[in-house]
C-alpha positions, 0 to 999 in steps of 0.5 A: 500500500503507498504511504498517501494511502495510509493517510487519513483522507482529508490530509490526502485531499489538503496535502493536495490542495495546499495554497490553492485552497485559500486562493479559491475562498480568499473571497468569501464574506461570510467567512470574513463577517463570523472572524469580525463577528468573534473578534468583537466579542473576545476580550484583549489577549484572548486565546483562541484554537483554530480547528482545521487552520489550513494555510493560517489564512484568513483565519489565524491571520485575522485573530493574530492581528486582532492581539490574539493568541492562536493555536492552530490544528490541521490534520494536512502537513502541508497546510501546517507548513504554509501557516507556519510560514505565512502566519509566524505569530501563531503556533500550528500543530500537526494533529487531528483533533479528535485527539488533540489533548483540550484544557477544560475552560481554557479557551475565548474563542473557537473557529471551526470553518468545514473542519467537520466535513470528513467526520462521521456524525458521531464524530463531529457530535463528540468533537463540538462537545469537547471544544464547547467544554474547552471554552470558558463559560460566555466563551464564543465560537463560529462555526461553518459547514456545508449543510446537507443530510448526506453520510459517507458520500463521494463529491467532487470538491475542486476537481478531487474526489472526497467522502463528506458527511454532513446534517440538514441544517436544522439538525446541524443546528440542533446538534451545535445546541446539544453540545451546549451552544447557544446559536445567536445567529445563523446565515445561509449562503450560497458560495462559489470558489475561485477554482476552475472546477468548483461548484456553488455550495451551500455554506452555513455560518453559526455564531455562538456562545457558551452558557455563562454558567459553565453548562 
């Protein structure tokens, strides 16, 4: 078996993707207006994690410029080293987090933009349950995926084959709020990349918050 094989999929895809991912979403406004959205409401010097962090772009970049302290995880190598080279003033880590070890109330901030995709729902269930107890009560956390009721189906995104799964919007909703998320607003677009292959998409944006009292 090659050693691509041995790799998990989505390391696959982002290995392969690289740069061309950020050029593909560089334009896209609702990704910018949940940064802008976070940014406003985390204290000075916060600390945020960036789950899924690609090239360290927008998001970390964003969050860096902001004063913020920022942890970003991928499970792509490749991704890491762009963000490290683009994005020198946050700290990247190569790991998958379904494993990465989460200090609980640690966090200001979360940043979850398409990380889930190639999570089985049992999986992103489990993940968003973690991150919410890894923030501080009051903490907040934008979140972003393509809704849809699909499990374990093949898609073409930007030219490659991938296995997505995912929620219908309303039962992504209900599973942001069962992890103990308070969803304070919600946006649905429709969102085409910059890449010659892609196709428009349907992107949901959440906005929230965990409850003060630490629930």
């Amino acid at each position: 078996m090659r050693h691509e094989d041995q790799r998990p999929p989505a390391a696959v895809l982002f290995d392969a993707l690289g740069a061309d991912y950020e050029r593909a979403f560089a334009g896209a406004p609702a990704h910018r207006q949940a940064l802008d959205w976070l940014i406003e409401r985390l204290p000075s010097g916060a600390r945020t994690l960036d789950v899924g962090s690609g090239t360290g772009r927008p998001t970390a970049a964003a969050l860096v410029e902001a004063g913020h302290s920022v942890l970003g995880v991928d499970i792509s190598p490749v991704m890491v080293e762009l963000a490290v080279r683009q994005v020198p003033e946050a700290e990247f880590r190569h790991a998958d987090v379904r494993e990465l070890p989460l200090e609980p109330a640690s966090l200001d901030g979360v940043c979850v933009f398409f990380s889930l995709l190639q999570m089985t729902r049992a999986e992103q269930s489990a993940v968003l349950r973690r991150l919410t107890l890894a923030l501080k009560p009051g903490g907040h956390l934008v979140l972003a995926t393509v809704p849809a009721d699909v499990e374990d189906v093949e898609v073409v995104f930007m030219g490659r084959p991938v296995r997505a799964t995912s929620f219908a919007e309303e039962d992504f909703t209900g599973m942001v709020e069962a992890a103990g998320l308070t969803v304070l607003a919600r946006h649905s677009i429709v969102f085409t990349p910059d890449h010659p292959s892609a196709e428009p998409e349907p992107h949901l944006f959440l906005h929230c918050r965990r409850a003060e009292s630490g629930r």
